[in-house]
C-alpha positions as CSV (number, residue, x, y, z in Angstrom):
1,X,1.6,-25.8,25.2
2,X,2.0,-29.7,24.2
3,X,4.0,-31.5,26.6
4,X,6.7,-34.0,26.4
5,X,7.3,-37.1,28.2
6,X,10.2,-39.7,28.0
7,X,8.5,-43.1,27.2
8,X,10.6,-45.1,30.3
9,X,9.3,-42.4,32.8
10,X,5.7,-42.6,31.8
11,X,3.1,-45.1,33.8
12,X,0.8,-47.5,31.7
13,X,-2.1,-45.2,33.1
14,X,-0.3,-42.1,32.2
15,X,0.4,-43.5,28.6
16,X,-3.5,-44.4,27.9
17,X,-4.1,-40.3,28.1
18,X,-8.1,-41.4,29.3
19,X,-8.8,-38.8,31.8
20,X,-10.3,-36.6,29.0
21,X,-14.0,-39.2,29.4
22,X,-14.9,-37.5,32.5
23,X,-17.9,-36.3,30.9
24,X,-21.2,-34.7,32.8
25,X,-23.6,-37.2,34.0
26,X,-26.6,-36.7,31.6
27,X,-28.2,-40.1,32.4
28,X,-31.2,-38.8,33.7
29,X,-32.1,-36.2,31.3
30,X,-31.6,-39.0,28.8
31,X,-34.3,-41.4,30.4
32,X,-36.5,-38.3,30.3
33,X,-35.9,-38.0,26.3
34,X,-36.9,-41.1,25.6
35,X,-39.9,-41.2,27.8
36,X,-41.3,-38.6,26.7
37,X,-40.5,-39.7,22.5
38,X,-42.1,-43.2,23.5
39,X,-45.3,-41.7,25.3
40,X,-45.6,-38.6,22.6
41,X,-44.0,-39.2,19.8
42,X,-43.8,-37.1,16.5
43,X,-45.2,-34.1,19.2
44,X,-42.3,-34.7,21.3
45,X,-39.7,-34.8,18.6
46,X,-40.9,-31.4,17.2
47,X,-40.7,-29.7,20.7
48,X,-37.4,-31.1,21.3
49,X,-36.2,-29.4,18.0
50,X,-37.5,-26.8,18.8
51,X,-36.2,-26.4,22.2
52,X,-32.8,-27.7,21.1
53,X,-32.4,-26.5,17.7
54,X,-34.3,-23.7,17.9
55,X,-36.8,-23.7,15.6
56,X,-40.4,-25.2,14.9
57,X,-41.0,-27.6,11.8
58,X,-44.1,-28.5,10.2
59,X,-43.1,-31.3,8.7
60,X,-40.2,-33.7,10.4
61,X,-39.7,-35.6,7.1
62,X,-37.4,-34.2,4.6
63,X,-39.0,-34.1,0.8
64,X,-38.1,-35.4,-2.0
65,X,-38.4,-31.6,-3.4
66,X,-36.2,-30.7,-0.8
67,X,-33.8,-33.2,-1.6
68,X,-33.7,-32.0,-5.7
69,X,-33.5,-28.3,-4.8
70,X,-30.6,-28.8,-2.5
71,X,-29.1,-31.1,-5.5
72,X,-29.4,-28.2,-7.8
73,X,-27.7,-25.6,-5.1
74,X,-24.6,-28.1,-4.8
75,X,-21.6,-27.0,-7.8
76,X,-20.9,-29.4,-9.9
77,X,-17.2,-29.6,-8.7
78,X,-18.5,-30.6,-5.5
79,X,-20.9,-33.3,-6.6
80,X,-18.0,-34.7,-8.6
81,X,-15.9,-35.2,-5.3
82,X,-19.0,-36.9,-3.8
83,X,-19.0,-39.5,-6.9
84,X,-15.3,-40.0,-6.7
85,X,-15.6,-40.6,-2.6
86,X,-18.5,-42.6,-3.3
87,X,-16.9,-44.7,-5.7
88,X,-14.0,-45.3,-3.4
89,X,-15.8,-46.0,-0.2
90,X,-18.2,-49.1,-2.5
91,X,-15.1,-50.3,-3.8
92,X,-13.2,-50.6,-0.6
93,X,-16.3,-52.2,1.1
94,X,-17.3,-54.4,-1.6
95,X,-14.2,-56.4,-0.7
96,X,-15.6,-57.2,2.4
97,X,-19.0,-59.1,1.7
98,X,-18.5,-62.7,3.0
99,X,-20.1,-65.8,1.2
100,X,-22.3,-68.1,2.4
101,X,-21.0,-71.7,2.7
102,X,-22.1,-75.3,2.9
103,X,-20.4,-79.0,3.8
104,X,-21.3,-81.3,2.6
105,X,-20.0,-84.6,3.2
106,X,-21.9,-87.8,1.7
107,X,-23.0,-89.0,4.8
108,X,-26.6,-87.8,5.3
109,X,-25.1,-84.6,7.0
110,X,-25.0,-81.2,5.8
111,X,-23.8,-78.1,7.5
112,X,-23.3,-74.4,6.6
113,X,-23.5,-70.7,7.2
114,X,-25.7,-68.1,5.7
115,X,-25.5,-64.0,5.8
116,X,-28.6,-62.3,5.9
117,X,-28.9,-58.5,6.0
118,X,-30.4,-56.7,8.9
119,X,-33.9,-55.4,7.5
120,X,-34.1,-51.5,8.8
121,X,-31.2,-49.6,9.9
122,X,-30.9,-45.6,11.4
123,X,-28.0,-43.8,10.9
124,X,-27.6,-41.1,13.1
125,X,-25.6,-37.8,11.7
126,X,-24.4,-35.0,13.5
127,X,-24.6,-31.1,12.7
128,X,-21.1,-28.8,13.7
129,X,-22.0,-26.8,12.5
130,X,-23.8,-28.8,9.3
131,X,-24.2,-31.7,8.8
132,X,-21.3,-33.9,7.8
133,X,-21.6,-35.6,4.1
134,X,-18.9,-37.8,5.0
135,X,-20.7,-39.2,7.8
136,X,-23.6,-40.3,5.7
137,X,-21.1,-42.0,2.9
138,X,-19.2,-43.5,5.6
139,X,-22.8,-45.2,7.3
140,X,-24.9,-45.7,4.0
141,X,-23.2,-46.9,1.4
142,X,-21.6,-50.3,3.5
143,X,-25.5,-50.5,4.1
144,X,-26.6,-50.7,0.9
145,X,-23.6,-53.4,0.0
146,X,-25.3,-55.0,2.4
147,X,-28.5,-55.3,1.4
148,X,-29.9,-53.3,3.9
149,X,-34.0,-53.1,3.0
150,X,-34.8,-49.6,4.5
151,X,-32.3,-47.2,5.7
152,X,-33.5,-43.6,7.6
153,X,-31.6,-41.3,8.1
154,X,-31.3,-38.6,11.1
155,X,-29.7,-35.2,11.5
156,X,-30.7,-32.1,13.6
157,X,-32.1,-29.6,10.7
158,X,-30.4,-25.7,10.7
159,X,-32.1,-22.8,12.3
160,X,-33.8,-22.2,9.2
161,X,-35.4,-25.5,9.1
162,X,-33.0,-26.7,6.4
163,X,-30.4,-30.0,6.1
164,X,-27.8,-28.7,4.4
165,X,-27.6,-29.3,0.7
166,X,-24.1,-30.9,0.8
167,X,-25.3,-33.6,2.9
168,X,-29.0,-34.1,1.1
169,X,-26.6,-34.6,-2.0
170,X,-24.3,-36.9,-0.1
171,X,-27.5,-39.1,0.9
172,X,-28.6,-38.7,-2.2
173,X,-25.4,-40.2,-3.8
174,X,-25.4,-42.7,-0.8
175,X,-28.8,-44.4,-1.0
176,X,-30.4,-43.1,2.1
177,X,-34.2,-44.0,1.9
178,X,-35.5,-41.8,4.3
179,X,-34.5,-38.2,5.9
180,X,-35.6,-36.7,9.1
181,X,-34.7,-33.5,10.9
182,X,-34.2,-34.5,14.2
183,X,-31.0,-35.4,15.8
184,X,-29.9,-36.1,19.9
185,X,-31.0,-38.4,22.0
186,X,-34.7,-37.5,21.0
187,X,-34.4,-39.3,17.5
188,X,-32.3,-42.4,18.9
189,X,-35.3,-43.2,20.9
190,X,-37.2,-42.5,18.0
191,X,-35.4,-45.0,16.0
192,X,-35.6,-47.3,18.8
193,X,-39.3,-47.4,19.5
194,X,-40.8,-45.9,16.6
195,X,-43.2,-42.8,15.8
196,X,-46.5,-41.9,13.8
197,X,-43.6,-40.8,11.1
198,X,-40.0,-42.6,12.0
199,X,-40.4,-46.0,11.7
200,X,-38.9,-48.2,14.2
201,X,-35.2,-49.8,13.0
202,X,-33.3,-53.2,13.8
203,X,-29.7,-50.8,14.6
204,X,-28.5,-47.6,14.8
205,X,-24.9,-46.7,13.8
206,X,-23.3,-43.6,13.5
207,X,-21.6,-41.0,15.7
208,X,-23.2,-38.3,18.2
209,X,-22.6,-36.3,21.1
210,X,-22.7,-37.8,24.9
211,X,-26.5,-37.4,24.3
212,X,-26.5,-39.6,21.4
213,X,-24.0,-42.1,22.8
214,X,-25.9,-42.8,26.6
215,X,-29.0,-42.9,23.9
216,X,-28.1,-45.4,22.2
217,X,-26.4,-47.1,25.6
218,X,-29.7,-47.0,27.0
219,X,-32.2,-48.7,23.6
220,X,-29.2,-51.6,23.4
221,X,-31.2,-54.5,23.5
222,X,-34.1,-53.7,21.9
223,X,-32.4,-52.7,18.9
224,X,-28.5,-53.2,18.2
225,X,-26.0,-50.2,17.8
226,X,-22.3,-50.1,16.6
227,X,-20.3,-48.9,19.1
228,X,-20.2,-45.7,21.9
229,X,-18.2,-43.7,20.5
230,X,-16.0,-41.1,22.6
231,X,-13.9,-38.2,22.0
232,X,-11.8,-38.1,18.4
233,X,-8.6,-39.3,19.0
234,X,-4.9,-39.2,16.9
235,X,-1.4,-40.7,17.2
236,X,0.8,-40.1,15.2
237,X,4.3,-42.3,15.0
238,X,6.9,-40.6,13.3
239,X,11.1,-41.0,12.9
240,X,13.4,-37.9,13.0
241,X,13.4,-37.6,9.4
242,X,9.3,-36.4,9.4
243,X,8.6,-32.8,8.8
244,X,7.8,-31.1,11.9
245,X,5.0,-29.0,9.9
246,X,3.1,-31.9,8.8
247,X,3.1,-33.8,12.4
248,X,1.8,-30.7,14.2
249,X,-0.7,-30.4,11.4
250,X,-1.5,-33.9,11.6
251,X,-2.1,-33.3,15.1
252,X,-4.3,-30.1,15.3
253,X,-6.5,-32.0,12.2
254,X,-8.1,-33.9,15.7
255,X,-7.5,-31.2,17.9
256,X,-9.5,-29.1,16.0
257,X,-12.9,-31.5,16.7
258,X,-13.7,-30.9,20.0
259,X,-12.2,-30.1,23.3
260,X,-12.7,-33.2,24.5
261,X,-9.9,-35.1,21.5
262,X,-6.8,-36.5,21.7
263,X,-3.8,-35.5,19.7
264,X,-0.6,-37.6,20.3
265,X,2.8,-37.5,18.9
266,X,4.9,-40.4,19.7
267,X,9.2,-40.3,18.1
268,X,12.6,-41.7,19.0
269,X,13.5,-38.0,18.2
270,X,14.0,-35.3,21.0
271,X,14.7,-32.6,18.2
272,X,11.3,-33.5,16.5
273,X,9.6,-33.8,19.6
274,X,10.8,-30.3,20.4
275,X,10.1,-28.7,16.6
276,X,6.8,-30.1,16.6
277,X,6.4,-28.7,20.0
278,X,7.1,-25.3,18.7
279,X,5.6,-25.7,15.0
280,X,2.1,-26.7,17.2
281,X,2.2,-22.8,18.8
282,X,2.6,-21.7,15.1
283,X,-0.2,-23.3,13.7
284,X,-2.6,-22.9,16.0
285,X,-2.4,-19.0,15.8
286,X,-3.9,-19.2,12.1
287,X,-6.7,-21.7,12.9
288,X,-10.5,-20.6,12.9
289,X,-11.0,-23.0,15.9
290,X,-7.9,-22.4,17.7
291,X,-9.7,-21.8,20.8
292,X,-11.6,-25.5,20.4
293,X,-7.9,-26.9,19.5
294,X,-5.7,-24.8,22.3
295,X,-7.9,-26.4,24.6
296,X,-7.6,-30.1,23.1
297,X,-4.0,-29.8,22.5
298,X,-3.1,-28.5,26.1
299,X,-5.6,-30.7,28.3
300,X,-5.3,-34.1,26.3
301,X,-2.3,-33.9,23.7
302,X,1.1,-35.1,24.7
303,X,4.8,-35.7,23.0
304,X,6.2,-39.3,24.0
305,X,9.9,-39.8,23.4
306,X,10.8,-43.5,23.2
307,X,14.5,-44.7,22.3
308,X,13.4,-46.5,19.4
309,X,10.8,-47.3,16.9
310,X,10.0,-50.5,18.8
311,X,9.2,-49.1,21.5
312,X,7.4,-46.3,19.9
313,X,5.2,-49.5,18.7
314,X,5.1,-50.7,22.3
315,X,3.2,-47.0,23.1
316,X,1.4,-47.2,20.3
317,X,-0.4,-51.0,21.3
318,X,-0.8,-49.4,24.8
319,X,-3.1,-46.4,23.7
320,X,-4.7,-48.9,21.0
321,X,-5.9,-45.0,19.4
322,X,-8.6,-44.6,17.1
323,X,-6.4,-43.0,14.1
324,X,-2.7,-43.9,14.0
325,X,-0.6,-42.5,11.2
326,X,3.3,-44.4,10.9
327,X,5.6,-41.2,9.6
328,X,8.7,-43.5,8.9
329,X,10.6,-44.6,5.8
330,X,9.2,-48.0,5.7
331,X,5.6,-48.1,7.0
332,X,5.0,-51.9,6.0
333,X,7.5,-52.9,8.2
334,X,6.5,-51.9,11.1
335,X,3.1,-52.6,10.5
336,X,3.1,-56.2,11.9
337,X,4.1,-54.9,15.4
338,X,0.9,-52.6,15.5
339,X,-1.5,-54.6,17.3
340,X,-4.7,-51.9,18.1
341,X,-5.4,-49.2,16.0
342,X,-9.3,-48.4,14.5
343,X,-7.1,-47.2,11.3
344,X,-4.1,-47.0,10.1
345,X,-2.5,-44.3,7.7
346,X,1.6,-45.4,6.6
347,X,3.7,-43.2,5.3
348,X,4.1,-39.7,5.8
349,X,2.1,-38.7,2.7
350,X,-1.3,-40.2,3.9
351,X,-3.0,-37.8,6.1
352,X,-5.5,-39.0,8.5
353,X,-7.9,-36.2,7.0
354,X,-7.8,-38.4,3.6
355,X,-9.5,-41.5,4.9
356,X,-11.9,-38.7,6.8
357,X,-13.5,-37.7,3.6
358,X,-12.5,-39.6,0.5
359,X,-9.6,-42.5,0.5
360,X,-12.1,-45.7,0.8
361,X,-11.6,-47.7,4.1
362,X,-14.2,-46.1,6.6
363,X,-13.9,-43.0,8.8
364,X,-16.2,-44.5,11.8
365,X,-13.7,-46.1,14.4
366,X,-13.5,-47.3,18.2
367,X,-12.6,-44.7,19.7
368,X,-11.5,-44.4,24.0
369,X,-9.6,-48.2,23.8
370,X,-11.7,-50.2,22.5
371,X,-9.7,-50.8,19.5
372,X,-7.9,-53.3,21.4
373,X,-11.3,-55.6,20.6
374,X,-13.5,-53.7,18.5
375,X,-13.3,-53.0,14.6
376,X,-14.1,-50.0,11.9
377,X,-17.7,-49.9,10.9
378,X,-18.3,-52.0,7.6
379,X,-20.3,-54.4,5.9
380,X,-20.3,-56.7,8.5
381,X,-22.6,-54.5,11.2
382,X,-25.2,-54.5,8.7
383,X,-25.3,-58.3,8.1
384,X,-26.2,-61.1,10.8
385,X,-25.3,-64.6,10.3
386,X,-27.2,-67.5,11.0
387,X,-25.9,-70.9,10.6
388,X,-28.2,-74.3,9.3
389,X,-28.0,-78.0,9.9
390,X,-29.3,-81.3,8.0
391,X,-28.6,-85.0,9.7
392,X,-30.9,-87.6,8.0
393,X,-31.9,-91.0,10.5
394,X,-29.0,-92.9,9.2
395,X,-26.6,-89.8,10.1
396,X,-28.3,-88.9,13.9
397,X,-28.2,-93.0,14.6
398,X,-24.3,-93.7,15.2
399,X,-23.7,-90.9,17.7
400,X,-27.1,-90.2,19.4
401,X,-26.2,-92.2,22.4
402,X,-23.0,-89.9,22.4
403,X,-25.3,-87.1,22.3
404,X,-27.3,-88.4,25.0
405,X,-24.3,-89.2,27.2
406,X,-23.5,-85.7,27.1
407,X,-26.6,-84.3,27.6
408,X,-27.1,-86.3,31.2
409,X,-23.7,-85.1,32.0
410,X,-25.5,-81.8,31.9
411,X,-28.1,-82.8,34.0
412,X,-30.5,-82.1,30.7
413,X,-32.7,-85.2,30.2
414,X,-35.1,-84.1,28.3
415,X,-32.3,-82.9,25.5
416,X,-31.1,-86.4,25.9
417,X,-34.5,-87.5,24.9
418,X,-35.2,-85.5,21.7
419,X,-32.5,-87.7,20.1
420,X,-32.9,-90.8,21.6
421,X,-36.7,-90.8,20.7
422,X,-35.7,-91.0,17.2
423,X,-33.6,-94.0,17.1
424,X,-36.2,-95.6,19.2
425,X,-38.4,-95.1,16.7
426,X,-36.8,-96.2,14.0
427,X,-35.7,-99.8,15.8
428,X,-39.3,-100.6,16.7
429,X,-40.0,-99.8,12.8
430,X,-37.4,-102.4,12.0
């Protein structure tokens, strides 16, 4: 059963709730992976599948006939959802594509900034127990707003071989240019380095297992990623006037993920602390993965009783969670005291599961913390920015020896030179 804890009795270490990352060591068999994917290749990427999925392909690539039969198995109802999703998640992100910008000032001197999309990007895309069309929205679409060249696509295939037709109709819908069946650490080191049939990629987003996440640890350098992500994690703040049945439902929506997640409720109510408590027990009898949840919910879940709602947003800035749903009268005020959160759903009529599949604002968040500096995925991971510089001789002449000055400081002479060489120059010209 869920716990509770009075907010003034708890320890800043107690409040964070991270003992849950104590995760096996799998660094080594990681190195392994991608040894053997850089050295072999495609042939290792098929016997990993095979070993790890449990079955052999022929072919890692998926079709495009495989893509239009799977189109044609998905009902129409479905494939309208997609659209509608779709449709939300490009107009959300749309609003996030910066502009370039230039000064100019009349004085030989221009200055300015430019975004430029990153050319190849691999999204990686879990399977439990398919894989997730949401994921692949989520990761493509900001891509393609973009202006992402080429974007591939990975995700373990099914025992029979197959992706599942909900998410080739999701990539389809999305954009995705290529598809492979391979997922793990295997096809982050494929993405990585490159093989005879997945072409190497400038980043790799998307979430993944504690294979996938010391994977992608490991290539950081040679290619860019978007964050490690841990464990799934919720908070939910709520007043005495929330329903009890919607909080612990709330909750279990994490708990349900993995054993590993993080469901916490945070009140100034004792007597919702205590119904949810209960209402938790109810609810978890009737889910399919109640055994998954039971375990979440009892190892990492927690109630945390504060006095007020201020100091419910004190606990909240503490845990800095990765989904964070305010279950009060008046979300928007308390909104400006919420300083980390990956997400943020107000009110108590906006489930966290509606910004998981459909709302618009994107469902791949730091997760374990790091929201206290880190951000949602978006547009911006698939951009880089560069910025550019004109002085004419007239411009450079009035400060170089400033310049100069400051490069000596440094003990850099030769930077000192590269400017002062010019205005030489231009007074034995005179």
């Amino acid at each position: 059963m869920i716990r509770i804890y009075d907010f003034d009795q708890l320890s800043p270490e107690e409040i964070l709730n991270r003992d849950i990352q104590a995760e096996e060591d799998v660094s080594a068999a990681v190195d392994a992976v991608i040894a053997e994917v850089k050295t072999r290749g495609d042939a290792a990427l098929l016997d990993y599948t095979e070993r790890f999925d449990g079955v052999r392909l022929e072919c890692l690539r998926v079709s495009e006939a495989e893509i239009e039969a799977a189109w044609q198995r998905v009902d129409a109802d479905f494939i309208t959802t997609l659209n509608m999703a779709a449709a939300n998640i490009r107009r959300f992100h749309e609003r996030q594509v910066h502009q370039d910008f230039r000064l100019e000032g009349g004085d030989g001197i221009v200055m300015g900034q430019r975004y430029t999309p990153i050319e190849k990007v691999g999204i990686c895309v879990p399977r439990s127990p398919v894989a997730f069309p949401s994921t692949i929205l989520m990761n493509v679409i900001p891509a393609k707003i973009a202006g992402v060249r080429e974007i591939v696509l990975v995700t373990p295939p099914e025992a029979d071989g197959s992706i599942s037709p909900d998410a080739l109709a999701a990539a389809k819908i999305a954009g995705a240019d290529k598809i492979f069946k391979v997922g793990g650490a295997q096809a982050v080191a494929a993405l990585a380095y490159g093989t005879e049939s997945i072409p190497r990629v400038d980043k790799i987003v998307g979430p993944g297992g504690i294979f996938v996440a010391t994977a992608k640890r490991k290539v950081f350098g040679r290619v860019a990623i978007d964050m490690i992500a841990g464990p799934s994690e919720i908070l939910v703040l709520a007043d005495g006037k929330s329903d009890p049945r919607w909080v612990a439902a709330d909750l279990l929506s994490q708990a349900e993920h993995d054993v590993l997640a993080s469901a916490v409720l945070v009140t100034d109510s004792r007597e919702l602390a205590e119904m949810v408590q209960t209402e938790l027990e109810v609810q978890l009898a009737r889910l399919p993965r109640r055994q998954v949840a039971r375990k979440s919910i009892d190892d990492n879940g927690k109630i945390i009783v504060t006095d007020d709602l201020d100091k419910a947003a004190e606990a909240v800035n503490l845990i800095a969670p990765e989904h964070l749903e305010l279950c009060v009268d008046d979300p928007f005020a308390l909104l400006p005291k919420i300083k980390h959160a990956g997400s943020i759903f107000m009110g108590r009529c906006t489930p966290e599961a509606l910004g998981d599949y459909f709302a618009g604002p994107n469902h791949t968040l730091p997760t374990s913390g790091t929201a206290r500096f880190s951000s949602p995925l978006s547009v911006d991971d698939f951009v880089k920015k560069s910025s550019f510089l004109y002085y004419t001789q007239e411009a450079l002449a009035p400060v170089a020896e400033r310049i100069a000055d400051f490069a000596e400081r440094e003990g850099l002479h030769a930077h000192a030179q590269s400017v002062t060489i010019r205005s030489e120059m231009k007074e034995k010209e005179i």
